[in-house]
PDB file of N, CA, C and O in Angstrom:
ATOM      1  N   UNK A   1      60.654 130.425 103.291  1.00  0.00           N
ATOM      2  CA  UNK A   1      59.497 129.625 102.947  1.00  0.00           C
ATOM      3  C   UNK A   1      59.298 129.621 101.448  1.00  0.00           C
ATOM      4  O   UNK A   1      58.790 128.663 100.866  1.00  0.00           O
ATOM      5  N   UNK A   2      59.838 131.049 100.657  1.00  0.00           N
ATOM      6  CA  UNK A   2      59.736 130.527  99.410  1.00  0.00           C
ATOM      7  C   UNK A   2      60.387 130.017  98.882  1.00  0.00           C
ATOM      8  O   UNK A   2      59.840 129.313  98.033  1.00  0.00           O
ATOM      9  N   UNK A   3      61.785 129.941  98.912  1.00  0.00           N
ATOM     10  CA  UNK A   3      62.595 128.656  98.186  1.00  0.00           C
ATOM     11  C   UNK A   3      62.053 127.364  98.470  1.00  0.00           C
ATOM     12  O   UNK A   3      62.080 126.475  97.619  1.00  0.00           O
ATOM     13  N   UNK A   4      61.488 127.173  99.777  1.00  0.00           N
ATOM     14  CA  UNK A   4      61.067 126.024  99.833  1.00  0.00           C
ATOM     15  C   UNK A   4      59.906 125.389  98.896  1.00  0.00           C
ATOM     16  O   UNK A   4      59.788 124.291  98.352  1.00  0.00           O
ATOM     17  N   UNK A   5      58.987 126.715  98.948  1.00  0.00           N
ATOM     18  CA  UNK A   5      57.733 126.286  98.276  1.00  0.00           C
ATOM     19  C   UNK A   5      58.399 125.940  96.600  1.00  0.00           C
ATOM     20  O   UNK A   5      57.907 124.897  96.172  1.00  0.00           O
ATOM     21  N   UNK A   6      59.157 126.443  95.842  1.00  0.00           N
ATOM     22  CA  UNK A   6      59.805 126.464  94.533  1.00  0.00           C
ATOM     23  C   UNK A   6      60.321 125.123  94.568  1.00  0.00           C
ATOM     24  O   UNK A   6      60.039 124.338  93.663  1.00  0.00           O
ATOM     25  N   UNK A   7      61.178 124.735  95.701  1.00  0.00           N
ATOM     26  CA  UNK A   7      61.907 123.659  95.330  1.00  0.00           C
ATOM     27  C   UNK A   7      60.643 122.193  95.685  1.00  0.00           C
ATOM     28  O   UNK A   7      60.498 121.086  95.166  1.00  0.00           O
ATOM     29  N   UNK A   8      60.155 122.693  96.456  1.00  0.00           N
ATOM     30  CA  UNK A   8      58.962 120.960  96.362  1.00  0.00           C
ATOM     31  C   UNK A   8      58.560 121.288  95.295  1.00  0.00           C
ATOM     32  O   UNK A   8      59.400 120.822  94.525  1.00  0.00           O
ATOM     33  N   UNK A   9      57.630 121.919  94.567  1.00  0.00           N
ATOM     34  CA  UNK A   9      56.840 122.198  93.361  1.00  0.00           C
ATOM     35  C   UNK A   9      58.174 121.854  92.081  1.00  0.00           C
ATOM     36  O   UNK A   9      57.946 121.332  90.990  1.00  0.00           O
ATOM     37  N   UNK A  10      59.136 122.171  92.430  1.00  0.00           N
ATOM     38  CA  UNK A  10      60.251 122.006  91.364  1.00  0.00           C
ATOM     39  C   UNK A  10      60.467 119.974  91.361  1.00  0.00           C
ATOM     40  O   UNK A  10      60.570 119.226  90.389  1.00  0.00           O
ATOM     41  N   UNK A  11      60.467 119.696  92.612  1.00  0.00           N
ATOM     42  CA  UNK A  11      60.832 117.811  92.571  1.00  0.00           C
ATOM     43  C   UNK A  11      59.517 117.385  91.982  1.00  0.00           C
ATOM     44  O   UNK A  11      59.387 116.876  90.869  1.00  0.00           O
ATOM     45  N   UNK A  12      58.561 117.642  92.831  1.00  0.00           N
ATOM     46  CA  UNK A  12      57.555 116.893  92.246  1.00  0.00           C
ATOM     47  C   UNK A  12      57.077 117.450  90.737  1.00  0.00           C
ATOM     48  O   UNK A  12      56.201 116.745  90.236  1.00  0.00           O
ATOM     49  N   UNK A  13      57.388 118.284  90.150  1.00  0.00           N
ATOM     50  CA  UNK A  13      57.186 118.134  88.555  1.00  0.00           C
ATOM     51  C   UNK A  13      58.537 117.671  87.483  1.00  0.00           C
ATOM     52  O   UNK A  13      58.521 117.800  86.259  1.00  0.00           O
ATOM     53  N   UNK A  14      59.664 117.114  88.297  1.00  0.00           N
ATOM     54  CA  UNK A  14      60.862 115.931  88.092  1.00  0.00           C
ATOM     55  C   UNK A  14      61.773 116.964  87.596  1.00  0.00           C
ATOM     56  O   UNK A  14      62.628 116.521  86.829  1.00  0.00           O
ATOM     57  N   UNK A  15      61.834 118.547  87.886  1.00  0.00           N
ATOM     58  CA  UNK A  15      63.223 118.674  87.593  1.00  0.00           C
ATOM     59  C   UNK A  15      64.696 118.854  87.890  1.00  0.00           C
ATOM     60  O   UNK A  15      65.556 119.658  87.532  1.00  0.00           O
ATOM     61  N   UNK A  16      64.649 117.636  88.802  1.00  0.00           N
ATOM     62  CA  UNK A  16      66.188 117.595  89.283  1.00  0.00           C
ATOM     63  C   UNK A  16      66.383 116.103  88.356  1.00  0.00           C
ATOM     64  O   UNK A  16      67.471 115.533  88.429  1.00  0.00           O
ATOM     65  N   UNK A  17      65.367 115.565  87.563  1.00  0.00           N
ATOM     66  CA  UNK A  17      65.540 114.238  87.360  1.00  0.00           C
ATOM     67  C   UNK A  17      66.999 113.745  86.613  1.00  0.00           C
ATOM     68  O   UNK A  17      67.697 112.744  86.769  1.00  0.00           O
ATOM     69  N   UNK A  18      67.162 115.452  85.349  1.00  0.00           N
ATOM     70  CA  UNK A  18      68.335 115.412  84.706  1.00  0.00           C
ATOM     71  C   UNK A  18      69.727 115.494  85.983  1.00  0.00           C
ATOM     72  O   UNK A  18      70.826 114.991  85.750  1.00  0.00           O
ATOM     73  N   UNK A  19      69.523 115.937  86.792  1.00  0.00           N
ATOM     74  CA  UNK A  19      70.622 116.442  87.345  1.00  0.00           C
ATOM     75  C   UNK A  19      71.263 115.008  88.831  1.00  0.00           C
ATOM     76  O   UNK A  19      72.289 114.868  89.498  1.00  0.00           O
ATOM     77  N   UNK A  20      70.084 114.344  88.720  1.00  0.00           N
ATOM     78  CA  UNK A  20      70.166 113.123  89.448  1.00  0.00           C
ATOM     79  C   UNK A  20      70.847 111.966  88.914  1.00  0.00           C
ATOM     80  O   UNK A  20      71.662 111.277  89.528  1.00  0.00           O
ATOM     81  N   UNK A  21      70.327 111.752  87.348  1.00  0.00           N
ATOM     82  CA  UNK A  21      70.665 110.715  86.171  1.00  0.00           C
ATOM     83  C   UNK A  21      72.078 111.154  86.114  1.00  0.00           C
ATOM     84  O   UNK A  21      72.909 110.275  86.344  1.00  0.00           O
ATOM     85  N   UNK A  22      72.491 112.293  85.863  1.00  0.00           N
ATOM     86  CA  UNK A  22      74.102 112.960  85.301  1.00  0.00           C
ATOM     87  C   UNK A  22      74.796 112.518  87.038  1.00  0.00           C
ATOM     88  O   UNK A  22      75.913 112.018  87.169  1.00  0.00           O
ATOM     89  N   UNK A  23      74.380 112.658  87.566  1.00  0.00           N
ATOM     90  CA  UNK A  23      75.229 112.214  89.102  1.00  0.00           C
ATOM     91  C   UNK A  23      75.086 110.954  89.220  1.00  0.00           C
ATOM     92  O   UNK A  23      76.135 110.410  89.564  1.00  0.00           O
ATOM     93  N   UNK A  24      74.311 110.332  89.092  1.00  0.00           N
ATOM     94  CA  UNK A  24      73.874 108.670  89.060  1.00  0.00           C
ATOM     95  C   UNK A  24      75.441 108.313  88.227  1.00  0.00           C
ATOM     96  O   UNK A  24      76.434 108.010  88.890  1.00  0.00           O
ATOM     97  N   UNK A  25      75.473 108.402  86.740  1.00  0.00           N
ATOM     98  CA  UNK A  25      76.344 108.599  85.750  1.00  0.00           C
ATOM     99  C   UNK A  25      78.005 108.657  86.418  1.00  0.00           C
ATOM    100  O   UNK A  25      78.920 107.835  86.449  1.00  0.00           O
ATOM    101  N   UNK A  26      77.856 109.974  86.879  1.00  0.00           N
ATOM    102  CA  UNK A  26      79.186 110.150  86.747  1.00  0.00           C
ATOM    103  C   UNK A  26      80.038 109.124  87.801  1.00  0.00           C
ATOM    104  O   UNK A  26      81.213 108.786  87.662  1.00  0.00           O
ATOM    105  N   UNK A  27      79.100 108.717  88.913  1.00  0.00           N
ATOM    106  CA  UNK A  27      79.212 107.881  90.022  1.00  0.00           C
ATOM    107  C   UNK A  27      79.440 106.278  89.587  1.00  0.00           C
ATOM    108  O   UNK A  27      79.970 105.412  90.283  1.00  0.00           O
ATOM    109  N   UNK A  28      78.990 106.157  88.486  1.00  0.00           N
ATOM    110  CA  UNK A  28      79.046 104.842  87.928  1.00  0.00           C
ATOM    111  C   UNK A  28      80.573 104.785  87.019  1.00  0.00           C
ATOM    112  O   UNK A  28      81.394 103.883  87.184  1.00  0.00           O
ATOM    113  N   UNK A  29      80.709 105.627  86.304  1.00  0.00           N
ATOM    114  CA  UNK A  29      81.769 105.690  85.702  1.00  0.00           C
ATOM    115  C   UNK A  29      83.180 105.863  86.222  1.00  0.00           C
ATOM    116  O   UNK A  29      84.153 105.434  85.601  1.00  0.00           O
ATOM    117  N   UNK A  30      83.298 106.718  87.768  1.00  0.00           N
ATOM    118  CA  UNK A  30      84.057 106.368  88.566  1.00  0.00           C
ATOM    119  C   UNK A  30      84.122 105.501  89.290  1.00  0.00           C
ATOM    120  O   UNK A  30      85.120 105.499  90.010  1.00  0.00           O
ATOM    121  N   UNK A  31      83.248 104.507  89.435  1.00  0.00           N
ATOM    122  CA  UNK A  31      83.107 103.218  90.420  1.00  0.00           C
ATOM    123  C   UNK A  31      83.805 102.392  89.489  1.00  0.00           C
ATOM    124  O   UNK A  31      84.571 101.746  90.203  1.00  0.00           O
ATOM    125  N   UNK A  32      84.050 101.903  87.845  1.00  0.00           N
ATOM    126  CA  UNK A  32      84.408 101.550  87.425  1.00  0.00           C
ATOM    127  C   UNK A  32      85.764 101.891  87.150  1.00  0.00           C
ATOM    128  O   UNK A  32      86.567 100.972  87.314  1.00  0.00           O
ATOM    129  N   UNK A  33      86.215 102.997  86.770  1.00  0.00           N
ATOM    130  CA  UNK A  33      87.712 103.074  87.087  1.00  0.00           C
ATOM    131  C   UNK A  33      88.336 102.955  88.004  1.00  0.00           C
ATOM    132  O   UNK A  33      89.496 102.582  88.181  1.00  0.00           O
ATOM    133  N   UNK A  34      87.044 103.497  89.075  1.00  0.00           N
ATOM    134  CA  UNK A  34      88.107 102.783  90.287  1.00  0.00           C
ATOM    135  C   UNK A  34      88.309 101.033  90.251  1.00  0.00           C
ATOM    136  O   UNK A  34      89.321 100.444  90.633  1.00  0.00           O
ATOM    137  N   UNK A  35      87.540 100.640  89.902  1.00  0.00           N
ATOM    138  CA  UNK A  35      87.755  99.114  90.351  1.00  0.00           C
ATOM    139  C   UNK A  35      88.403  98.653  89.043  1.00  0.00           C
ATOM    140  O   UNK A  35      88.322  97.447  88.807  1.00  0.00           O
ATOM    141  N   UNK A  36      89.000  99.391  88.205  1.00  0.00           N
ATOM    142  CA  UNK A  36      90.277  99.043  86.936  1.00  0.00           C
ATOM    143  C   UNK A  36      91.507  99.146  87.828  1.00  0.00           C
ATOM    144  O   UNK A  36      92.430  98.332  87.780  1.00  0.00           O
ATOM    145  N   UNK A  37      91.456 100.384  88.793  1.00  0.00           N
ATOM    146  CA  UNK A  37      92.480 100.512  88.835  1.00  0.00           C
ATOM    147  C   UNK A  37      93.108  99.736  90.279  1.00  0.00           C
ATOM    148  O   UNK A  37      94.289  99.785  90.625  1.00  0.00           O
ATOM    149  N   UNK A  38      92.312  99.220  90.805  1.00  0.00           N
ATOM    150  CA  UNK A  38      92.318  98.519  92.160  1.00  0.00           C
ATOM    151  C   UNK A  38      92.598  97.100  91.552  1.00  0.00           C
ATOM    152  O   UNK A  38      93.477  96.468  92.137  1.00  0.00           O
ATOM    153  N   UNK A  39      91.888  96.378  90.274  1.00  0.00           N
ATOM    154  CA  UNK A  39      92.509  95.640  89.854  1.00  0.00           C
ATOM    155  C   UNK A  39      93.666  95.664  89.254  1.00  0.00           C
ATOM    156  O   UNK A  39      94.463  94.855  89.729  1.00  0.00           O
ATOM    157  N   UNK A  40      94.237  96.588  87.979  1.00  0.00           N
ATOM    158  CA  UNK A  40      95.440  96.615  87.994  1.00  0.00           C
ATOM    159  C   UNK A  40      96.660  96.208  89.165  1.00  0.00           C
ATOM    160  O   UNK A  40      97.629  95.457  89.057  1.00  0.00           O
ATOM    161  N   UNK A  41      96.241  96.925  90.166  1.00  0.00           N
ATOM    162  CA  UNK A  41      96.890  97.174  91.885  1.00  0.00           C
ATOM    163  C   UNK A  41      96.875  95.812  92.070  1.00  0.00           C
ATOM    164  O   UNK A  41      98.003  95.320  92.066  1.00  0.00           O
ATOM    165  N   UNK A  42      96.112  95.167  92.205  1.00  0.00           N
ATOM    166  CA  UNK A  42      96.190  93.532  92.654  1.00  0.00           C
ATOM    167  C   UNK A  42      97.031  92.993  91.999  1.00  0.00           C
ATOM    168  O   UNK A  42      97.940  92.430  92.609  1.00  0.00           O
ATOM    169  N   UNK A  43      97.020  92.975  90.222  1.00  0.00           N
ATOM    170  CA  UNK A  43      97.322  91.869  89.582  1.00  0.00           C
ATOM    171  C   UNK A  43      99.104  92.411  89.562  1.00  0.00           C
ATOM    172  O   UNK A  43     100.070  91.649  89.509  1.00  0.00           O
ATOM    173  N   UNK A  44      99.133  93.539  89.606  1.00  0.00           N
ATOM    174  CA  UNK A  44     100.836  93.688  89.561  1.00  0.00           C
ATOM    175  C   UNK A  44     100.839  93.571  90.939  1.00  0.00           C
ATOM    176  O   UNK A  44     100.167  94.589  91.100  1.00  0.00           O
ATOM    177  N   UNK A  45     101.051  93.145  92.181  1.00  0.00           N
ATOM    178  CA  UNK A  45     101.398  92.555  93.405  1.00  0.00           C
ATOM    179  C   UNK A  45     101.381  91.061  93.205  1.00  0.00           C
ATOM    180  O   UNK A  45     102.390  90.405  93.462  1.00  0.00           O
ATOM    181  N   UNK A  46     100.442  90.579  92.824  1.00  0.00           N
ATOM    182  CA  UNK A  46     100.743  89.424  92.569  1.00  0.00           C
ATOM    183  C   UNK A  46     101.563  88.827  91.504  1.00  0.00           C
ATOM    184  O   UNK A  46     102.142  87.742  91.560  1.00  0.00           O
ATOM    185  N   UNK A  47     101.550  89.493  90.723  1.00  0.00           N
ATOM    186  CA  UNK A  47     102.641  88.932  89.788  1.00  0.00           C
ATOM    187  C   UNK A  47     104.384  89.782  90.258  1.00  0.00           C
ATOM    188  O   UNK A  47     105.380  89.318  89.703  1.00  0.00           O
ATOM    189  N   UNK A  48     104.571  91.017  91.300  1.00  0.00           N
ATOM    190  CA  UNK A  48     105.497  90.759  91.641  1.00  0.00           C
ATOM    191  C   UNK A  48     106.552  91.936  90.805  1.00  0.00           C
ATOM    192  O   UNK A  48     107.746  92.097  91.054  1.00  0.00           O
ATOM    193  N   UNK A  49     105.767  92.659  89.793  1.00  0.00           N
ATOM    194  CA  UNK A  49     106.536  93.573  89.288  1.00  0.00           C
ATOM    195  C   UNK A  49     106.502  94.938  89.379  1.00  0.00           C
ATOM    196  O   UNK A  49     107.285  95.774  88.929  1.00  0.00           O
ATOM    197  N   UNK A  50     105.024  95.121  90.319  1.00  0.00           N
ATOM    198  CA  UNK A  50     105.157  96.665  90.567  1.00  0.00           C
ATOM    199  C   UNK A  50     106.384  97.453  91.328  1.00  0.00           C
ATOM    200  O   UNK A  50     106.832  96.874  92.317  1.00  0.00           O
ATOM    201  N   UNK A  51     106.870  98.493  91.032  1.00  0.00           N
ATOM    202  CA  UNK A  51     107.754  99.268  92.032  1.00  0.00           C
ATOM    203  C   UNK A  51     107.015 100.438  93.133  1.00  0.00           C
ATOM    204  O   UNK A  51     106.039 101.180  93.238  1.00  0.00           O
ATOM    205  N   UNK A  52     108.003 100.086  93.697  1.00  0.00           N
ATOM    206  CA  UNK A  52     107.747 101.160  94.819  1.00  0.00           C
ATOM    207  C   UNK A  52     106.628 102.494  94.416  1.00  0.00           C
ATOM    208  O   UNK A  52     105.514 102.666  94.911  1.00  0.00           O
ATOM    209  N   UNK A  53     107.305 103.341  93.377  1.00  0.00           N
ATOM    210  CA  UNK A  53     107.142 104.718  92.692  1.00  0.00           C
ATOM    211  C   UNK A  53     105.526 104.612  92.174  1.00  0.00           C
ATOM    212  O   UNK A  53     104.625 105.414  92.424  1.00  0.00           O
ATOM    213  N   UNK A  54     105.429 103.010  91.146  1.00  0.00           N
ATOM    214  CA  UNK A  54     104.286 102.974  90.065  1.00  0.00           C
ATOM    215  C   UNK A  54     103.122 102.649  91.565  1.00  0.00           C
ATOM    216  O   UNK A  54     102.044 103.239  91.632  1.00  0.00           O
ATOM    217  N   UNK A  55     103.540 101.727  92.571  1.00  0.00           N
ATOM    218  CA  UNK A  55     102.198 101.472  94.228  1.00  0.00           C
ATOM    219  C   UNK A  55     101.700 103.152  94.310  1.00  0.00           C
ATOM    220  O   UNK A  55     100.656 103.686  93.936  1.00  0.00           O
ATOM    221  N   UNK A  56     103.161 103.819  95.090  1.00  0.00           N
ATOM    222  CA  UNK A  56     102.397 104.991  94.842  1.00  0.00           C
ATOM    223  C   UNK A  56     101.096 105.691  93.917  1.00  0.00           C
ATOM    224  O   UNK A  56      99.890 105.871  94.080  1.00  0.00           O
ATOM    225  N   UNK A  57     101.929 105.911  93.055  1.00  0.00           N
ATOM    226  CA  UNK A  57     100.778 106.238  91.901  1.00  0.00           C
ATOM    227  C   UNK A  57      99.407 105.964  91.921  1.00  0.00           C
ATOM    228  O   UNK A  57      98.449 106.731  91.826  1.00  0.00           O
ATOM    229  N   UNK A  58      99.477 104.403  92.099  1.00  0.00           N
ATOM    230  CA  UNK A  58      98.019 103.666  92.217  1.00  0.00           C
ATOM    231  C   UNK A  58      97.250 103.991  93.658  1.00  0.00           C
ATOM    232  O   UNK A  58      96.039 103.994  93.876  1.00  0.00           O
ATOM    233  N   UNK A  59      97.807 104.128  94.120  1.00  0.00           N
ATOM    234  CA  UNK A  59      97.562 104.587  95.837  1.00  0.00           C
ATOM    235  C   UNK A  59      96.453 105.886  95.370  1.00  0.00           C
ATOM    236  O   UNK A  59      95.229 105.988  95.293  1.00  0.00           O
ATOM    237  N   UNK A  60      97.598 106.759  95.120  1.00  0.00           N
ATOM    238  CA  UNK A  60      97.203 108.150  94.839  1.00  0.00           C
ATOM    239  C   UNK A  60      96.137 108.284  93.755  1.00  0.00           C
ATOM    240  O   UNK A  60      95.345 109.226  93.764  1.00  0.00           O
ATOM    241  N   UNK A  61      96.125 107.193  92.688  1.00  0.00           N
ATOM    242  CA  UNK A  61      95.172 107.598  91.876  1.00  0.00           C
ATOM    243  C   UNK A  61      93.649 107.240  92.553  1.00  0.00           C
ATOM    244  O   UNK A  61      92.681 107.903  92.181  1.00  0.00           O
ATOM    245  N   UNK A  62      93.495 106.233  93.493  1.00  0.00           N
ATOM    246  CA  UNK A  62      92.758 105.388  93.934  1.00  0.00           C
ATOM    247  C   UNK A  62      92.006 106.068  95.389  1.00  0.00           C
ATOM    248  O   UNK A  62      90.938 105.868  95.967  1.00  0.00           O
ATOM    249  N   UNK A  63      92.957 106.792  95.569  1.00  0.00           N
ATOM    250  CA  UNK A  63      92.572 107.808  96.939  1.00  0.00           C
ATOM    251  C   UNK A  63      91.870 108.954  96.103  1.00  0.00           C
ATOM    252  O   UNK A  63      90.679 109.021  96.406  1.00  0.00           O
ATOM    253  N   UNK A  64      92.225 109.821  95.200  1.00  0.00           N
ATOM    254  CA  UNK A  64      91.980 110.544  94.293  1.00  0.00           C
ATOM    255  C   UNK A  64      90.421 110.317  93.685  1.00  0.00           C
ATOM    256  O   UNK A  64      89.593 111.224  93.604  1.00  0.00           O
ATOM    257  N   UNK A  65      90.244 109.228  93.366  1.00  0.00           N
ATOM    258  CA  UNK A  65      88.685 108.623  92.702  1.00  0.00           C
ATOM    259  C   UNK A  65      87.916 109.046  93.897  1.00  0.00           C
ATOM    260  O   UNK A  65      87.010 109.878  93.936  1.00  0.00           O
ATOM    261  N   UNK A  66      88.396 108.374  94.826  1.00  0.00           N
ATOM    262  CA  UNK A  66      87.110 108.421  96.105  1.00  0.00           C
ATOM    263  C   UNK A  66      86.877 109.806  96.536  1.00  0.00           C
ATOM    264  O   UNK A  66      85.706 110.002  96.859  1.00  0.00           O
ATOM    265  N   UNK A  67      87.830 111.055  96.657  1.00  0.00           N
ATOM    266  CA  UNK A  67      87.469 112.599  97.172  1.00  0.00           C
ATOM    267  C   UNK A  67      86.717 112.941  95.624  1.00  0.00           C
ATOM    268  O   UNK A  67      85.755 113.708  95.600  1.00  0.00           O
ATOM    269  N   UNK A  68      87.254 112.289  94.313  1.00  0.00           N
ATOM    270  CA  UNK A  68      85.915 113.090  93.573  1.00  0.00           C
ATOM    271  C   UNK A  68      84.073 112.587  93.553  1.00  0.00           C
ATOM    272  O   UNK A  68      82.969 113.003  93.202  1.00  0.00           O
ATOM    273  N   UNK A  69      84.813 111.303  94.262  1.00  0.00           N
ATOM    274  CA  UNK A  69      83.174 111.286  94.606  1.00  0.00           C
ATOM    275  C   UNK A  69      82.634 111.605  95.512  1.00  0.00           C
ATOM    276  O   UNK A  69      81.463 111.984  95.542  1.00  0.00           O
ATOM    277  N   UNK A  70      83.211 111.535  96.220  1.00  0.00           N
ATOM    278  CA  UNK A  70      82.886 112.427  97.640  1.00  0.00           C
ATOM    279  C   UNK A  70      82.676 114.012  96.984  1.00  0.00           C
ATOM    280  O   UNK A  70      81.544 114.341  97.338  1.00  0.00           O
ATOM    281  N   UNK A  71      83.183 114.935  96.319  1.00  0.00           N
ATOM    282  CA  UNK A  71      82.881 116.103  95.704  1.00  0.00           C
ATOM    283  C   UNK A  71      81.593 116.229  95.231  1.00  0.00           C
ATOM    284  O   UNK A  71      80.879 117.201  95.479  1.00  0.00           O
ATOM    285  N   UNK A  72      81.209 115.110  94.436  1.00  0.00           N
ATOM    286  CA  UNK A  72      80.253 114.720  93.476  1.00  0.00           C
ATOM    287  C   UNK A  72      79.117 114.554  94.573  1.00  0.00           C
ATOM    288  O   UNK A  72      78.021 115.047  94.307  1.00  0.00           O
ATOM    289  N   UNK A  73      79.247 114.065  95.477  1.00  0.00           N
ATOM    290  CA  UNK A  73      78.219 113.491  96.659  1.00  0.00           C
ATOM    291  C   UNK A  73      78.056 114.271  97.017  1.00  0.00           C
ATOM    292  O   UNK A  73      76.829 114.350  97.081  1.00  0.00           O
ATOM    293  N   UNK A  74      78.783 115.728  97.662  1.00  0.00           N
ATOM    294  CA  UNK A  74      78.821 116.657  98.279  1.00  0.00           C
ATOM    295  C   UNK A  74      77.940 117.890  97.676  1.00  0.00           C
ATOM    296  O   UNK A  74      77.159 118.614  98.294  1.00  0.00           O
ATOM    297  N   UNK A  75      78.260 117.920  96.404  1.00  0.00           N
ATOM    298  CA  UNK A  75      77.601 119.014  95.062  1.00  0.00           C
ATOM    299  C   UNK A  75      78.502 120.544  95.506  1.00  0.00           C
ATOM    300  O   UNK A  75      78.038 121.593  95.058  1.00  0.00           O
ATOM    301  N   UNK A  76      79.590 120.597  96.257  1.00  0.00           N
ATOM    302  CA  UNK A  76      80.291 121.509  95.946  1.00  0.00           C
ATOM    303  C   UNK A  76      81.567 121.485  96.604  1.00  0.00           C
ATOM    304  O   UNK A  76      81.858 120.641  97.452  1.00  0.00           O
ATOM    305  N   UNK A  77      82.492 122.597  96.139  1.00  0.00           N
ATOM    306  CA  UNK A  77      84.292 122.331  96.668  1.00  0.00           C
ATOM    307  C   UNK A  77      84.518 123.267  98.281  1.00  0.00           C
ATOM    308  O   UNK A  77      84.373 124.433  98.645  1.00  0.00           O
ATOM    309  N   UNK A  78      84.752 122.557  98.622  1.00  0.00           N
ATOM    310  CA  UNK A  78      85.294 124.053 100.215  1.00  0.00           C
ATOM    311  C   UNK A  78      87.050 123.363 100.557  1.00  0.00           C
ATOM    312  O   UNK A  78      87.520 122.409 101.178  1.00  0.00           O
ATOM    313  N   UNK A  79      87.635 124.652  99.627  1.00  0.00           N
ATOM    314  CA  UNK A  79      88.470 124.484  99.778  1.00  0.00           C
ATOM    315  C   UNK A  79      89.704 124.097 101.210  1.00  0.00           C
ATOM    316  O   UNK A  79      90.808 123.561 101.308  1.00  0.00           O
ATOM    317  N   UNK A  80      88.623 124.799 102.202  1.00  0.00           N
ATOM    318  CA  UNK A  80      89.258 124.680 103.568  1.00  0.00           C
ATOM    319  C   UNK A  80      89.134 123.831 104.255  1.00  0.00           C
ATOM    320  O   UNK A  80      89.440 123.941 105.442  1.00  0.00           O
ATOM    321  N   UNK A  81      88.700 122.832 103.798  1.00  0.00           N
ATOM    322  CA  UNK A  81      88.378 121.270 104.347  1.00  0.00           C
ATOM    323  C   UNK A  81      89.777 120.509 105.040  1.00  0.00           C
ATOM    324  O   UNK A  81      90.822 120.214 104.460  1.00  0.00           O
ATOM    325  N   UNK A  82      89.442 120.321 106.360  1.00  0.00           N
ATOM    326  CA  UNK A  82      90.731 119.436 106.479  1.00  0.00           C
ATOM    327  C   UNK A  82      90.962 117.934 106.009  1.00  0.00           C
ATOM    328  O   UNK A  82      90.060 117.114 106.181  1.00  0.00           O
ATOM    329  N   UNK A  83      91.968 117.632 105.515  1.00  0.00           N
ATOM    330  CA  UNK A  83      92.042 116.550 105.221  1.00  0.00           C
ATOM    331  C   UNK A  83      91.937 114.863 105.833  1.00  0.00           C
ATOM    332  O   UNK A  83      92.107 113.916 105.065  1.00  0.00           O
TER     333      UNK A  83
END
């Protein structure tokens, strides 16, 4: 009951506000690389010159964005997570 009582008294006088804005943030800044790199991904398929090796890559980098936001969403690592 007392963490609880700390943590309402802690929101309602706004201090998670920093820690909301910095996650807001970091969520925005990966939404945007991701969607660089999803475009990249498009425009070399359509033009026909990606290889096999460089799809990978983009695959992986693109799968990669989404578990750190999912991390980020989560607010911590458990390593024993199945995949």
């Amino acid at each position: 009951m007392h963490d609880e009582m700390i943590e309402q008294i802690a929101e309602e006088r706004g201090y998670d506000r920093g820690f909301t804005a910095g996650t807001a943030h970091a969520h925005e800044l990966l939404n945007k690389y991701l969607e660089g790199l999803r475009h990249k991904r498009v425009v070399a398929e359509s033009e026909g010159w990606m290889r096999y090796d460089e799809d990978f890559v983009l695959q992986h980098q693109i799968r990669l964005v989404g578990d750190l936001k999912l991390l980020i969403r989560k607010g911590h690592y458990d390593e024993h997570r199945d995949s």
